[in-house]
Backbone atoms as SQL, in Angstrom:
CREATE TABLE atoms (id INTEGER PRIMARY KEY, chain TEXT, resi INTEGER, resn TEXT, atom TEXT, x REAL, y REAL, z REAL);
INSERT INTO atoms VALUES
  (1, 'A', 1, 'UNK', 'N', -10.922, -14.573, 0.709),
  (2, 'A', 1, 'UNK', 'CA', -9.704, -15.305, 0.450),
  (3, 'A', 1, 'UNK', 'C', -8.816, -14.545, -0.541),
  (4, 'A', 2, 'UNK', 'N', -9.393, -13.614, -1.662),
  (5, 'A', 2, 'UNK', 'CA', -8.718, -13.409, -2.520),
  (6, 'A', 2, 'UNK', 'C', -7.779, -11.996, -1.986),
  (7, 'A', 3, 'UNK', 'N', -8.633, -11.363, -0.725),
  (8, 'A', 3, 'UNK', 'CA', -7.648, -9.679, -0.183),
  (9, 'A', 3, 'UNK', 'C', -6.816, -10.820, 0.428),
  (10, 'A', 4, 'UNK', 'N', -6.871, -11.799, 0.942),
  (11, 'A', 4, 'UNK', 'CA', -6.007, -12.471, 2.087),
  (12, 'A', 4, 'UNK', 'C', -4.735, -12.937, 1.224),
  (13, 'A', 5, 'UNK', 'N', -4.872, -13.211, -0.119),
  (14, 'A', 5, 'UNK', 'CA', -3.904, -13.386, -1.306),
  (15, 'A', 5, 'UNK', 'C', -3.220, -12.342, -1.779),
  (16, 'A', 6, 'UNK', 'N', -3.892, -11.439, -1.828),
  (17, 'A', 6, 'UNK', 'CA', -3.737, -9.846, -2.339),
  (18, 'A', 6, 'UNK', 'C', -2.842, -8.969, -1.377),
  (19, 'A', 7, 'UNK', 'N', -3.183, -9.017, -0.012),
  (20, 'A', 7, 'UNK', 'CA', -2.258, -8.457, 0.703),
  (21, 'A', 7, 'UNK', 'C', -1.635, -9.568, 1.093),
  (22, 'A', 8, 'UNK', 'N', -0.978, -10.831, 0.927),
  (23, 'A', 8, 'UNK', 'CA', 0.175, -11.459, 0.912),
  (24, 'A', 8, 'UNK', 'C', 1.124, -11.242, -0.010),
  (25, 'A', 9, 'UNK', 'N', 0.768, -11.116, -1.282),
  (26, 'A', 9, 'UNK', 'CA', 1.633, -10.785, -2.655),
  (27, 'A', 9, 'UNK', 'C', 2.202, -9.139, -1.954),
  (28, 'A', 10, 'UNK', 'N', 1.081, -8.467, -1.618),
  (29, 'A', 10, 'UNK', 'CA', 1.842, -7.223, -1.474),
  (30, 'A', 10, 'UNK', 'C', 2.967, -6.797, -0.968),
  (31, 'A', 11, 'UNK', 'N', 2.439, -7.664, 0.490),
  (32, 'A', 11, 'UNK', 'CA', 3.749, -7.782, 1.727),
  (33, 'A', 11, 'UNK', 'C', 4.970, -7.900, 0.802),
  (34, 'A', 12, 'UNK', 'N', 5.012, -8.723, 0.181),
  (35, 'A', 12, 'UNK', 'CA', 6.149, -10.021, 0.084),
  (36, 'A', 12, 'UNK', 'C', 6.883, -8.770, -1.332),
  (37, 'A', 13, 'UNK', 'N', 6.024, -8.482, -2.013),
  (38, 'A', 13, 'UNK', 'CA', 6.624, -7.287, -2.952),
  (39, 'A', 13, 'UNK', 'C', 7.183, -5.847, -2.224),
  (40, 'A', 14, 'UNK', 'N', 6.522, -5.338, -1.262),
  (41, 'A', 14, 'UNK', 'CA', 6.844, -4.192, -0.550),
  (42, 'A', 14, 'UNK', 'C', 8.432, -4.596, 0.032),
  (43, 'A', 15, 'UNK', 'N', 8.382, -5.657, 0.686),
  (44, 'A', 15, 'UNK', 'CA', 9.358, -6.329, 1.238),
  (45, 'A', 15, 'UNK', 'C', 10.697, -6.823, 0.778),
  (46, 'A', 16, 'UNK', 'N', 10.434, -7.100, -0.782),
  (47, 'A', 16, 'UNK', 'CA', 11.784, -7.271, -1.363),
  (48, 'A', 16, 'UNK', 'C', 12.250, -5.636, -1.840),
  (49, 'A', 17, 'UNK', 'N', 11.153, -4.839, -2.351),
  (50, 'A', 17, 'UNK', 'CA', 11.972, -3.616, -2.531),
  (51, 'A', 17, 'UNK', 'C', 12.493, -3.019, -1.719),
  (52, 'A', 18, 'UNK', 'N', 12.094, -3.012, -0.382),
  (53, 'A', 18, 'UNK', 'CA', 13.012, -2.537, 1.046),
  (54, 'A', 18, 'UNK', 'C', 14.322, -3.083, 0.854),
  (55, 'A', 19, 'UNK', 'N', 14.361, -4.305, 0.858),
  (56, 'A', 19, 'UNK', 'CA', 15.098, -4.949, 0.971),
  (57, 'A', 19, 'UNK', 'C', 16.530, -4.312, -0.356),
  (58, 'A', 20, 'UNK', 'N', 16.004, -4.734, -1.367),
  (59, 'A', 20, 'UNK', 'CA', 17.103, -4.343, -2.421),
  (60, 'A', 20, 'UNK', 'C', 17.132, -2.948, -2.524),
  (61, 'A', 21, 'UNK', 'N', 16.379, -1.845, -1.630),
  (62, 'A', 21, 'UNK', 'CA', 16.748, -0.743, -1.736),
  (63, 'A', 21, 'UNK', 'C', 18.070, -0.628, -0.603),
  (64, 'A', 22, 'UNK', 'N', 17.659, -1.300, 0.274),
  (65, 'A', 22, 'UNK', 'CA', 18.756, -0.915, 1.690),
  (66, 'A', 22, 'UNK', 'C', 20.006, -2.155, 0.701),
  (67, 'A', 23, 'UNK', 'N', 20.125, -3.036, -0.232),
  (68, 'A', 23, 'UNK', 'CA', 21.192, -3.235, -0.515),
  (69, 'A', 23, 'UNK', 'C', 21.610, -2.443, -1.914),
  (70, 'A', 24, 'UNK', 'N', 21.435, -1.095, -1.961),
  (71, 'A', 24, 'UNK', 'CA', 21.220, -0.110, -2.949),
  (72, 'A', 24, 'UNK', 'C', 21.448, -0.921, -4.412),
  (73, 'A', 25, 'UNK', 'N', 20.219, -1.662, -4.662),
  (74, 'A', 25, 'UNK', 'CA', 19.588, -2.290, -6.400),
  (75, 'A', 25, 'UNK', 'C', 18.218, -1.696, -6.260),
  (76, 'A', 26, 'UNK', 'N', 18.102, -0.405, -5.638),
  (77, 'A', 26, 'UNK', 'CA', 16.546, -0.763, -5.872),
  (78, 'A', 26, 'UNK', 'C', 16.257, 0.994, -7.060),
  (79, 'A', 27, 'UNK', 'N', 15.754, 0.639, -7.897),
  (80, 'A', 27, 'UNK', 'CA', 15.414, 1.982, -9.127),
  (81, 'A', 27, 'UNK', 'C', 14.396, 2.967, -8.163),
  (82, 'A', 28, 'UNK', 'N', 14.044, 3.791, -8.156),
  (83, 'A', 28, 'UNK', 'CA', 13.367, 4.961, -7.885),
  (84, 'A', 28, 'UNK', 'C', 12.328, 4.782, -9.286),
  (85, 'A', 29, 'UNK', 'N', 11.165, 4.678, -8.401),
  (86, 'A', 29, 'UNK', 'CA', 9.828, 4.858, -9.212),
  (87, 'A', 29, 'UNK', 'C', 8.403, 4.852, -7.834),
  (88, 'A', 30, 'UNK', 'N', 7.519, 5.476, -8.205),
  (89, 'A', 30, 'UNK', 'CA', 6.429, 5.912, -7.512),
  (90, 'A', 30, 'UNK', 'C', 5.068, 4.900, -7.757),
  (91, 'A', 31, 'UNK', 'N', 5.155, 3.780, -8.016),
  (92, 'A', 31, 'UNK', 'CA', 3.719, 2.751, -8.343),
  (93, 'A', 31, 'UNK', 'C', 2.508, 2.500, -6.586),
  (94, 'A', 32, 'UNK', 'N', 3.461, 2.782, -5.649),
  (95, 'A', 32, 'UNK', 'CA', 3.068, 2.943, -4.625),
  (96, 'A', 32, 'UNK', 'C', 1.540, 4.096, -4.511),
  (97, 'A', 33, 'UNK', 'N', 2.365, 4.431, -5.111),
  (98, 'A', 33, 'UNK', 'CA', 1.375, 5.781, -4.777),
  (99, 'A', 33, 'UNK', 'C', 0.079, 5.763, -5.786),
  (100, 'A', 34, 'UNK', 'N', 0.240, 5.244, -6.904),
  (101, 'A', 34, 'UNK', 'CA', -0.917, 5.025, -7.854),
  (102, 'A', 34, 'UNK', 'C', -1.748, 3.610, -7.104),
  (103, 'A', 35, 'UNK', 'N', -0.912, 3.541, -6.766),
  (104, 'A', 35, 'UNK', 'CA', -2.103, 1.969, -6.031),
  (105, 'A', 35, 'UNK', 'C', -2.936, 2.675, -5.216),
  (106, 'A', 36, 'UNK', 'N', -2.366, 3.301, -4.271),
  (107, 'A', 36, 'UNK', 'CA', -3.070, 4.371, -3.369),
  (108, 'A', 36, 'UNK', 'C', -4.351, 4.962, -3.735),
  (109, 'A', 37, 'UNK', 'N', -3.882, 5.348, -4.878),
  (110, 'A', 37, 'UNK', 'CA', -5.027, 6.086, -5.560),
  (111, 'A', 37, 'UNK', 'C', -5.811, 5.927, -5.852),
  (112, 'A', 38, 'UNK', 'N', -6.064, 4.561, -6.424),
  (113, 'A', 38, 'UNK', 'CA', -6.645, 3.467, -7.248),
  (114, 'A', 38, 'UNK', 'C', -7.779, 2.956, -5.791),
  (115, 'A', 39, 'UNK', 'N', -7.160, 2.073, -4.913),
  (116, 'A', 39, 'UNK', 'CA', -7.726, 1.883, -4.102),
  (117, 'A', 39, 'UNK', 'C', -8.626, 2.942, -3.003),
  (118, 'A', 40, 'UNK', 'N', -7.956, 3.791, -2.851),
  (119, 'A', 40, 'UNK', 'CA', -9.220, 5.637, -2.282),
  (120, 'A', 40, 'UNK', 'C', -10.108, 5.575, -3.287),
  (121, 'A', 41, 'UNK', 'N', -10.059, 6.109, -4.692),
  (122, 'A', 41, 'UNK', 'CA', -10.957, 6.079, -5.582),
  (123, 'A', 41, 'UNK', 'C', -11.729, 5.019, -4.915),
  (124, 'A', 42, 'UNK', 'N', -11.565, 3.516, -5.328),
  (125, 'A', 42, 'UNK', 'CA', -12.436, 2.173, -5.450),
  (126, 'A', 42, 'UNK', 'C', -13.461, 2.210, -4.229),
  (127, 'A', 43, 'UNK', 'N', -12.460, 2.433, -2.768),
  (128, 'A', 43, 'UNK', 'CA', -13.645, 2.998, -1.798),
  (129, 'A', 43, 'UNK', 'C', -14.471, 3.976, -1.205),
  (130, 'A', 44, 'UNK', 'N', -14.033, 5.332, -2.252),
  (131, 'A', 44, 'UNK', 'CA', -15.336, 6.340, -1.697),
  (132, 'A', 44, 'UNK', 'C', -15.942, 5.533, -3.056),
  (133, 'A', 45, 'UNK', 'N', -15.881, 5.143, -4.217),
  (134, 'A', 45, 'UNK', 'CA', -17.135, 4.738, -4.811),
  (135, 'A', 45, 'UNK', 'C', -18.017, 3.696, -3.787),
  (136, 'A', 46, 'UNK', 'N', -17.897, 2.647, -3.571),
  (137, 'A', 46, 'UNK', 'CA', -18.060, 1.928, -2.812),
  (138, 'A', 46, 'UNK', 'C', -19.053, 2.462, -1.619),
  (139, 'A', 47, 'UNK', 'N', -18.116, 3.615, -0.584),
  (140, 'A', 47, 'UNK', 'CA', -18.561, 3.973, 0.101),
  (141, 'A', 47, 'UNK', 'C', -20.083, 4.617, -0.140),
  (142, 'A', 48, 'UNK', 'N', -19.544, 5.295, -1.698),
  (143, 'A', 48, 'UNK', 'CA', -21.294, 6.168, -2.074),
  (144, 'A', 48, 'UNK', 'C', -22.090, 5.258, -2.653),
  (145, 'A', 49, 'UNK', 'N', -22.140, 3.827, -3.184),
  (146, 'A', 49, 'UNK', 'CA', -23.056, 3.326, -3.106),
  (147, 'A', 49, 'UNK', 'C', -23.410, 2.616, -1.890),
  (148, 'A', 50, 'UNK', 'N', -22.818, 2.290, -0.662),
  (149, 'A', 50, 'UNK', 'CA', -23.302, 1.936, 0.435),
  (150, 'A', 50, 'UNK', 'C', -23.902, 3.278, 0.872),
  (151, 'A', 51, 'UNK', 'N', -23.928, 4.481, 0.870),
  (152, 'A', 51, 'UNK', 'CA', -25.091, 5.373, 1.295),
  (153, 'A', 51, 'UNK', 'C', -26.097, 4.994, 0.171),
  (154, 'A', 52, 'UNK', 'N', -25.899, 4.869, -0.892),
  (155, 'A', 52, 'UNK', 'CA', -26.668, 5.748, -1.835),
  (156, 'A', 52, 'UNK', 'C', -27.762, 4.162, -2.017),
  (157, 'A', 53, 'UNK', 'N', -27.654, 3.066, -1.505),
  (158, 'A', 53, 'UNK', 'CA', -28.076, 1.890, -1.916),
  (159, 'A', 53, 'UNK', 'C', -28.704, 1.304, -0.834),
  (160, 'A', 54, 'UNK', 'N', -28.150, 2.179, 0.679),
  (161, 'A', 54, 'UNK', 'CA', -28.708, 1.738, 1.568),
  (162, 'A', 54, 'UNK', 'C', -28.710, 0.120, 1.907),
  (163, 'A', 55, 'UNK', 'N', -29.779, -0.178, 2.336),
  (164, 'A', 55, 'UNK', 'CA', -29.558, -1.946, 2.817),
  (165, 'A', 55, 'UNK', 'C', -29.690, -2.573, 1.854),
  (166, 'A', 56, 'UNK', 'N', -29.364, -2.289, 0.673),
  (167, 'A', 56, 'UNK', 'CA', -29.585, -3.438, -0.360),
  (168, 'A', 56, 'UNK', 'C', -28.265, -3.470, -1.288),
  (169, 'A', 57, 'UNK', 'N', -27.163, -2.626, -0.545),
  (170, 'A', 57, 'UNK', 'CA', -25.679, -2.769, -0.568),
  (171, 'A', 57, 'UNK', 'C', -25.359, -2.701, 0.779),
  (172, 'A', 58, 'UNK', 'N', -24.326, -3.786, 1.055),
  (173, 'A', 58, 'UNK', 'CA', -23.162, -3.660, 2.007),
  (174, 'A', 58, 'UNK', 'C', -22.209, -3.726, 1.672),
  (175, 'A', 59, 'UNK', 'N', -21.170, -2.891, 2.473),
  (176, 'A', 59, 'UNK', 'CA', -19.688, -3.115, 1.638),
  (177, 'A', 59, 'UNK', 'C', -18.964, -3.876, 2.602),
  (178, 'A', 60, 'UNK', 'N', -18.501, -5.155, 1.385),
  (179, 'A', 60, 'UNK', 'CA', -17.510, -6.148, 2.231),
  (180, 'A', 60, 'UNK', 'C', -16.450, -5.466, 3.417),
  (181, 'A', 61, 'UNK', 'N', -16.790, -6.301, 4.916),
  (182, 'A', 61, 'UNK', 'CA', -15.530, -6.276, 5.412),
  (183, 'A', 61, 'UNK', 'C', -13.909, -6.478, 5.114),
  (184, 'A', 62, 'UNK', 'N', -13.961, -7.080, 3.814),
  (185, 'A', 62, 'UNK', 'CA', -12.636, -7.513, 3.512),
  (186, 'A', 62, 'UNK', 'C', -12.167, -6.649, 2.774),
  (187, 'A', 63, 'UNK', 'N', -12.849, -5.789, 2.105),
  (188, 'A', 63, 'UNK', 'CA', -12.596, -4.582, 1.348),
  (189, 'A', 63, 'UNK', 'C', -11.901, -3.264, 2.144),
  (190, 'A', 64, 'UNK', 'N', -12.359, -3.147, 3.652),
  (191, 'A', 64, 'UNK', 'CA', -11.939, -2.030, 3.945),
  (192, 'A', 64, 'UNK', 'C', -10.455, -2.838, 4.726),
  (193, 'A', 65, 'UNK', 'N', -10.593, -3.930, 5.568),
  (194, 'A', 65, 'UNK', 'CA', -9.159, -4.528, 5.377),
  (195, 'A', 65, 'UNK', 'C', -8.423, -4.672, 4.530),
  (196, 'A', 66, 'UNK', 'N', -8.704, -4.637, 3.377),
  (197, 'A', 66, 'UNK', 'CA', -7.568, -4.671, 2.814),
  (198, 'A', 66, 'UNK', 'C', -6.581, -3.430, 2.664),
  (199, 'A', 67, 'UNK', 'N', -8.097, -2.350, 2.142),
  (200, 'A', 67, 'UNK', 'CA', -7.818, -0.956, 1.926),
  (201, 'A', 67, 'UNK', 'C', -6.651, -0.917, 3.568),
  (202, 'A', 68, 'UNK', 'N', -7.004, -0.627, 4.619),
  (203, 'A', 68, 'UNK', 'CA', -6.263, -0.940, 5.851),
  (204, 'A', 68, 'UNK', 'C', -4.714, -1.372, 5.339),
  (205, 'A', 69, 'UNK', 'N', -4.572, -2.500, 4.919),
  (206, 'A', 69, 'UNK', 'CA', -3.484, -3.129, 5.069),
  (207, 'A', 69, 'UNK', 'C', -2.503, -2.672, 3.872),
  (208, 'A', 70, 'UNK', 'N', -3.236, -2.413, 2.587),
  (209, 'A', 70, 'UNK', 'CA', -2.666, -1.425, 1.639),
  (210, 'A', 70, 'UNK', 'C', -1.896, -0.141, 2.385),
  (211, 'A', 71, 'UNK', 'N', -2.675, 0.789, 2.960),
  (212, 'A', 71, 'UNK', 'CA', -2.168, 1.894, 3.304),
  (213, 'A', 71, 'UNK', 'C', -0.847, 1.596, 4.452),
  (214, 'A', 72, 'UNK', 'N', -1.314, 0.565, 5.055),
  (215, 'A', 72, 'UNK', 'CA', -0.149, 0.311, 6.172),
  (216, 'A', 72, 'UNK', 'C', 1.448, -0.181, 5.320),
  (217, 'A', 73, 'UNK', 'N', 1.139, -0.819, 4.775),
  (218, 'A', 73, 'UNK', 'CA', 2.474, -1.195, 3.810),
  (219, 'A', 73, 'UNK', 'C', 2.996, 0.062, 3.239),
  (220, 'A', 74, 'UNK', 'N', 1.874, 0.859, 2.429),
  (221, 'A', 74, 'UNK', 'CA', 2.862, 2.153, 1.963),
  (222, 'A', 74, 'UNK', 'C', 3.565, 2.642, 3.049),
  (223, 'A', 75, 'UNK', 'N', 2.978, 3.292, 4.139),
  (224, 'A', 75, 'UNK', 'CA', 3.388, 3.876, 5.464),
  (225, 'A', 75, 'UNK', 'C', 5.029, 3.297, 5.497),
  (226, 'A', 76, 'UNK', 'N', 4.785, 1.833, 6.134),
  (227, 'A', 76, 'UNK', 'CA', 5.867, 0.928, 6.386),
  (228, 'A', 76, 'UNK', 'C', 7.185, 1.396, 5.681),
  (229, 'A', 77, 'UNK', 'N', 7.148, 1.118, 4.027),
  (230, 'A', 77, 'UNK', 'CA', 8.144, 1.079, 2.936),
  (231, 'A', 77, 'UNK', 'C', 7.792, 2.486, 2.749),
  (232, 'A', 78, 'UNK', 'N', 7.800, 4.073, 2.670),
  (233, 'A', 78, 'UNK', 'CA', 7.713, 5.039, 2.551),
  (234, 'A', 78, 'UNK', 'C', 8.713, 5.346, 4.190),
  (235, 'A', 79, 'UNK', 'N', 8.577, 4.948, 5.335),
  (236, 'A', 79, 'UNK', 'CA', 8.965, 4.991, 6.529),
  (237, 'A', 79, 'UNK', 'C', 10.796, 4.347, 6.243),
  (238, 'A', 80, 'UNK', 'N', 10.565, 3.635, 5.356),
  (239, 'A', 80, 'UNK', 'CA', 12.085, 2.619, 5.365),
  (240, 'A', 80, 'UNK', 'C', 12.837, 3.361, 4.559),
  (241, 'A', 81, 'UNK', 'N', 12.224, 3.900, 3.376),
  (242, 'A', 81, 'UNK', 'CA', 12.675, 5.035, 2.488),
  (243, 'A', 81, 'UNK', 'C', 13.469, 6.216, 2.983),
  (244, 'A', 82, 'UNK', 'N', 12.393, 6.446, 3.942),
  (245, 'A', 82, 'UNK', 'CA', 13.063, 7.757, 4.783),
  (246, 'A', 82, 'UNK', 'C', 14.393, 7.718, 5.708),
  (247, 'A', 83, 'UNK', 'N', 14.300, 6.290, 6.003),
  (248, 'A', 83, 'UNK', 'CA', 15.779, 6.046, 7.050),
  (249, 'A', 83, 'UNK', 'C', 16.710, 5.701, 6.263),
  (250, 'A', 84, 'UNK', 'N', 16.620, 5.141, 4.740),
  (251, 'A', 84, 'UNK', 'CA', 17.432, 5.138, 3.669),
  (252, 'A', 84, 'UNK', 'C', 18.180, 6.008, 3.563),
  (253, 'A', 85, 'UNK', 'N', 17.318, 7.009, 2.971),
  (254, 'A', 85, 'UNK', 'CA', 17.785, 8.445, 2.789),
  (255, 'A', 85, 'UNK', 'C', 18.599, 8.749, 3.785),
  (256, 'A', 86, 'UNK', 'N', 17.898, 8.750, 4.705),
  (257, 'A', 86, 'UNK', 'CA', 18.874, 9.829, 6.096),
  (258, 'A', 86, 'UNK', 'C', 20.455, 9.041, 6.260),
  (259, 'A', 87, 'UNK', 'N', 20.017, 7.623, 6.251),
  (260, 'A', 87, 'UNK', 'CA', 21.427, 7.226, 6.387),
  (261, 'A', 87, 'UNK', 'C', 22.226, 7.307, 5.127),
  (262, 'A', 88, 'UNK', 'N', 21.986, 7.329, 3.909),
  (263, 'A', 88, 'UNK', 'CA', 22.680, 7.247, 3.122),
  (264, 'A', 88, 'UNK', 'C', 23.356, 9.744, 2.965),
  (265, 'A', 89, 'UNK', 'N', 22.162, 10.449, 3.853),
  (266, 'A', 89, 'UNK', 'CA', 23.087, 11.093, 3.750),
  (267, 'A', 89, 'UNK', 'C', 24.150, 11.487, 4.512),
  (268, 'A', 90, 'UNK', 'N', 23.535, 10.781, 5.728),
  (269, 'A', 90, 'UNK', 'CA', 24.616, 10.735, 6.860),
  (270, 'A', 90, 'UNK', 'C', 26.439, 10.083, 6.412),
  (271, 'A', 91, 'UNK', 'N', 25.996, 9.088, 5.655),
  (272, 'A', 91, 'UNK', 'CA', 27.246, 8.257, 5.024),
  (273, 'A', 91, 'UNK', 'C', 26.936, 7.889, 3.494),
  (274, 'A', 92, 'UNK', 'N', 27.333, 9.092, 2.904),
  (275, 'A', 92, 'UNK', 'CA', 27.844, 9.087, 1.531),
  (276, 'A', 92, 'UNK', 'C', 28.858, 7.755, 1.242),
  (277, 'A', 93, 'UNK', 'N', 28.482, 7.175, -0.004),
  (278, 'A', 93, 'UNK', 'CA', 29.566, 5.904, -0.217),
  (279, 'A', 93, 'UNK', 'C', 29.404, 6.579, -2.079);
């Protein structure tokens, strides 16, 4: 319940910065990418104690969905970024 909370907040945050970027309020900063990081780190640990622990660790299904749904949002808003750009250099204001 709590990734199902976790990637709702995200959406809904990824989503307004699209948003106020394409109505140009949005600041330039990189937190995207430290989440990224944060979360890779969290699952090769994870991952090496599910080798290293064998059957007496499993790693939650909801963990690698989320990881999933994390990376898809950067993609998404990194993807929206890019058509930002292009249009804003296509039409300078």
């Amino acid at each position: 319940m709590i990734s199902t909370i976790y990637v709702g907040v995200l959406v809904i945050y990824g989503s307004n910065k699209e948003f106020n970027r394409w109505q140009n309020h949005h600041k330039a900063n990189h937190k995207g990418e430290i989440f990224i990081i944060f979360w890779t780190i969290l699952i090769g640990v994870l991952i090496a104690f599910d080798i290293i622990l064998g059957p007496k660790y499993k790693l939650p299904e909801s963990v690698i969905t989320t990881y999933i749904s994390v990376i898809t949002v950067l993609v998404i808003t990194e993807r929206s970024k890019e058509m930002h750009d292009t249009k804003k250099e296509k039409n300078p204001v």
